[in-house]
C-alpha positions in Angstrom: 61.7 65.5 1.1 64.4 67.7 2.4 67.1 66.0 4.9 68.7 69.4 6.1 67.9 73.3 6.3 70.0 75.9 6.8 69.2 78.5 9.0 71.3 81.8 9.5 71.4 83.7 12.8 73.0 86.2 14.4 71.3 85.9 18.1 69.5 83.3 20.1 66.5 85.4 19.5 66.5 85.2 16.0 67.0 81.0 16.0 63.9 80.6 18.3 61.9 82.3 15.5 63.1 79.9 12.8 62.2 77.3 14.8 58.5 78.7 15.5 58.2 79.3 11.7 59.7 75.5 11.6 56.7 74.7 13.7 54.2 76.8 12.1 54.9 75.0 8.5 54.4 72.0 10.4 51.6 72.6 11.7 49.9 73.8 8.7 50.3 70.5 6.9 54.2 71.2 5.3 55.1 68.2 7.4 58.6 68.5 5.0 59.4 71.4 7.5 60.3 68.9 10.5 63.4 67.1 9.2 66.3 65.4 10.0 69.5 68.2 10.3 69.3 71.8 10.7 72.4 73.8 9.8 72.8 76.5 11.7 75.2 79.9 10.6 76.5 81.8 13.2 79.1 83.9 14.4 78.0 84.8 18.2 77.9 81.5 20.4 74.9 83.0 22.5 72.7 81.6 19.5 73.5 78.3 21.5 71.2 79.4 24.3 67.7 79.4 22.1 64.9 78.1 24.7 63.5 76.0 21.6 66.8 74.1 20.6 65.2 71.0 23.1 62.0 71.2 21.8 63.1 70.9 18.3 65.6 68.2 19.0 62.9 66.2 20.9 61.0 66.1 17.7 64.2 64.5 16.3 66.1 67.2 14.5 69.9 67.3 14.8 71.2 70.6 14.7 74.7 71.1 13.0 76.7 74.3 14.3 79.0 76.4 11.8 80.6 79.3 13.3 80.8 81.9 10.8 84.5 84.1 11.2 
């Protein structure tokens, strides 16, 4: 099993929908989706206002920011 993902973004748009396709492999049995440490790529710090970063860290996922220059 995976203990980190890394997930590239450019808006806070575009990290809610990794974290619903998160879910979705979750929920159709890829329980590996759900991990420990998603590492996030960015270079706009609106990404930070995703309305699913709470849900996903409720379920126990830290998320790890690196600004991309």
């Amino acid at each position: 099993m995976l203990d980190s993902r890394p997930c590239k973004v450019s808006s806070a748009e575009q990290l809610d929908t990794e974290i619903q396709d998160i879910f979705w492999l979750d929920n159709v049995q890829r329980g590996d989706e759900i991990i420990g440490t998603l590492n996030v790529y960015y270079s706009n710090e609106s990404v930070k206002l995703a309305r699913l970063i709470p849900t996903l860290e409720d379920r126990g996922v830290v998320i790890v920011w690196h600004k991309i220059l």
